[in-house]
N, C-alpha and C positions, 0 to 999 in steps of 0.2 A: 222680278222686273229689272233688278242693278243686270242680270246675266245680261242682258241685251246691250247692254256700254258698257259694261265692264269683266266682258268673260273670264272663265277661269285658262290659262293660257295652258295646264295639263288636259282639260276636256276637248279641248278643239279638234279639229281634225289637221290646225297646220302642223302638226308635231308629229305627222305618220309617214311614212311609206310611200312613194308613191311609184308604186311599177308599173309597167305598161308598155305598149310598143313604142319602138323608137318613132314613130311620125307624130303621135300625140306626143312626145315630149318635142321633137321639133318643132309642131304649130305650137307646143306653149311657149316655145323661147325666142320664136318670131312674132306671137302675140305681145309680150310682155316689152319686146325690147321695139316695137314697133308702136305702142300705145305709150310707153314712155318718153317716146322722140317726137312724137305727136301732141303728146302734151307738154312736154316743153318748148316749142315751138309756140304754141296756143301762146302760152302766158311767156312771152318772150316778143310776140308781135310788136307792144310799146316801144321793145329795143332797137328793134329790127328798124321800124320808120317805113312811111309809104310818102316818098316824095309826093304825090297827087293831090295828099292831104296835109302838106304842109310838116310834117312831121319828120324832121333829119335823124337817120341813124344814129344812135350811141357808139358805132364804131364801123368804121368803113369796111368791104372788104363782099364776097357773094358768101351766100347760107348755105348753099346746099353743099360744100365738101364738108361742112361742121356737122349738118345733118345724116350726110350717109356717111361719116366717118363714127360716128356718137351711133349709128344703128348699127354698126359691124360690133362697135366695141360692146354694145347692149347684149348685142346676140352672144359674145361669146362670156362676156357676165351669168345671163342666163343659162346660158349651156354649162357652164360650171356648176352654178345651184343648182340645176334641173339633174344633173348626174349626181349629183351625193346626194339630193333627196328622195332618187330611185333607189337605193341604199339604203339609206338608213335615217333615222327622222331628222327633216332639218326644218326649225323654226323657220316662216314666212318668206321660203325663197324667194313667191314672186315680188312680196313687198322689198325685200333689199335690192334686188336686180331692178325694179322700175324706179327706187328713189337714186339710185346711182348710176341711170341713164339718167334719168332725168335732169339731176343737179350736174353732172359733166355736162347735158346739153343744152341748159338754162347758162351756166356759163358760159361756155363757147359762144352762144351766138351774142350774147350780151358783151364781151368783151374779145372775141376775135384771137384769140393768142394764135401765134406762131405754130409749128409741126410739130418742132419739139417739147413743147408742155402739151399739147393735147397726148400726144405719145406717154409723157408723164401721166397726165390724168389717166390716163387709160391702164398705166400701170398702178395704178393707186386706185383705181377701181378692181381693178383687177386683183391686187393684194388683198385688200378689204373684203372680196366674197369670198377669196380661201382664206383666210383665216374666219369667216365665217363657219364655212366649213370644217375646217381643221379642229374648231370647236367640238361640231358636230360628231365629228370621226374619232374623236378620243374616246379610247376606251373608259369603262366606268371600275369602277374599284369595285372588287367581290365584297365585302363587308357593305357598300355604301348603298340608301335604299333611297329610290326615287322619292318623290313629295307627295303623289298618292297613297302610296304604300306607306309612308310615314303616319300621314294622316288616318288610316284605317285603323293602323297599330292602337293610337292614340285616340281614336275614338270607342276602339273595343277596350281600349283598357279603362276608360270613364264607365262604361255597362258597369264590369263587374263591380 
């Protein structure tokens, strides 16, 4: 019953492989960076303000260059994780690529900055998935044995 909240994070399937034609990894990285600019918008609307209903924006200024600026920067988020984890296993790409659209475009529309800090954010988003990656991509030491294989060791030696 706990697997259901609390998986084992070596059983899952987000730790494999995933290869495939290039258009399924492009609907996934215009999925993901499309449903994260969407939902940060959603729960951003408070910010935003609808004059009609009395409700002044938190910061002046139009939404949608933050919005298709925040889906370019999404898409190419995603395209970076969606490329190293047709490679080789990378822990919950799409979950890091839609929490770092998200939170880049939960702040933009909420607080409006300038060209040049979004151009930051977006380098700092951008940093943040490769070294995600980078994580990924490191080689493993010959001696060193994954955490299943530990645990195998370790329960076959309790038998004897």
């Amino acid at each position: 019953m706990t697997g259901l909240f609390a998986p084992d994070p070596f059983d899952d399937d987000e730790g494999n492989v995933r290869p495939g034609p290039f258009w399924r990894h492009a609907l996934w990285a215009v999925g993901i960076s499309a449903a994260a600019v969407a939902t940060g918008w959603l729960t951003s609307l408070f910010r935003i303000g609808f004059r009609e209903y009395g409700l002044p924006p938190a910061a002046p200024g139009p939404v949608w260059p933050y919005l298709a600026a925040w889906a370019v920067i999404g898409l190419a988020v995603a395209a970076v994780l969606r490329i190293t984890a047709a490679r080789v296993p990378l822990y919950a790409p799409g979950r890091i690529a839609a929490g770092l659209t998200y939170l880049g475009t939960r702040l933009s529309l909420g607080w409006r900055p300038e060209a040049p800090l979004v151009g930051a954010m977006a380098a700092a988003a951008l940093l943040v998935a490769g070294v995600w990656c980078a994580v990924a991509l490191r080689p493993h030491r010959a001696g060193e044995k994954t955490r299943p294989e530990a645990d195998a060791e370790t329960e076959a030696g309790a038998e004897v």
